[in-house]
Phi, psi and omega in degrees: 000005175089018199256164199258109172292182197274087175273349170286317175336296202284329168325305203294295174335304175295313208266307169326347191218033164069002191284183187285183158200131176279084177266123174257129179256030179312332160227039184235335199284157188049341186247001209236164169037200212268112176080358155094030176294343185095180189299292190330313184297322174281351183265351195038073167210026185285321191285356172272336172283152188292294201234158194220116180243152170195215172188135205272040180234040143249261166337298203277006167055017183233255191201159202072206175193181177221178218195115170205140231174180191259166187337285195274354145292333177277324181304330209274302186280336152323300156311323205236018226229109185298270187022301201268337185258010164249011188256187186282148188262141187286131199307146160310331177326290170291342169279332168282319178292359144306300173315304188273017172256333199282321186259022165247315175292342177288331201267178200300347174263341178276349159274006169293311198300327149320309182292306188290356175284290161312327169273011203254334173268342172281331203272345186277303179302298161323324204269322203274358193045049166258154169282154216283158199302144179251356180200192202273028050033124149186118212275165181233064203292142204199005153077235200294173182269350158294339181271304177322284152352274166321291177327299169284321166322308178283021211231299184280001146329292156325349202087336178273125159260133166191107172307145175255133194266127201212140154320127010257005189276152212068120168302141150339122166106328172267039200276139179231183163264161203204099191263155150266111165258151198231152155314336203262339181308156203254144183286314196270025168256333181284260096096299180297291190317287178327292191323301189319301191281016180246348206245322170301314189277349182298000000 
């Protein structure tokens, strides 16, 4: 659902009681914090955490993730982590367009991009009378899963692809539409959407 853990809470905690601590920014990275760096960054609480994870098929629009951490934890999951030494190493191809995606987002068109993501989610939520958003996420629950279903089907009739989220990634009962919004959407395609699903629900 896009939602923000309580994270200085689980810091405090991770430092009180000496442990390790994971963070995954898999829906925070490019849209979150100072330079799209993410919640830790925005909470200035990045220097506490061990390992920082994420993935470049969200912001970064391509395919894979990273893993980042100090020297001997990356070493550690090189070594020992089967995920990395059995999978295939990603073409050079994709680490540089990993790069020139990293230095657009840190830099002045990626806080434009940003700006226009966040007014593009506030006006989707003000249209849905929803609360306001916490990541490009905003689930629409909608209880069984033929219902979640049906929705999307009539939805993409419309032209909207917007998946319905179902059991088992969902508790029973709790099946939504699940929309993603981008910086490239058109003030009148959020607008077009918001309708749709107020038109659904009537």
């Amino acid at each position: 659902d896009g939602d923000r853990a309580p994270l200085c809470e689980i810091v405090g905690l991770k430092d009180q009681h000496g442990a390790l601590l994971l963070v995954d920014e898999a829906h925070a990275f490019g849209i979150t914090g100072p330079a799209g760096r993410g919640l830790a960054a925005e909470l200035g609480v990045a220097d506490r955490i061990d390992l920082h994870i994420g993935t470049l098929s969200k912001a970064v629009g391509l395919s894979g993730g990273f893993v980042a951490g100090q020297r001997d934890y990356i070493d550690l999951c090189v070594q020992r982590a089967r995920s990395f030494i059995y999978s295939t190493a990603p073409p050079p191809t994709l680490a540089a367009a990993a790069s020139q995606r990293l230095e657009i987002i840190a830099g002045t068109a990626g806080e434009k991009l940003r700006g226009q993501l966040w007014k593009n989610l506030t006006l989707l939520t003000n249209e849905l009378n929803l609360a306001a958003p916490t990541s490009a996420i905003v689930p629409i629950i909608l209880g069984e899963s033929e219902r979640a279903l049906a929705a999307a089907a009539q939805l993409f009739d419309l032209g909207f692809l917007i998946p319905a989220i179902r059991y088992p990634t969902v508790p029973r009962d709790q099946a939504r539409l699940r929309l993603t919004v981008t910086a490239a959407h058109s003030e009148s395609q959020v607008r077009a959407i918001a309708a749709a699903i107020r038109e659904m629900s009537a």
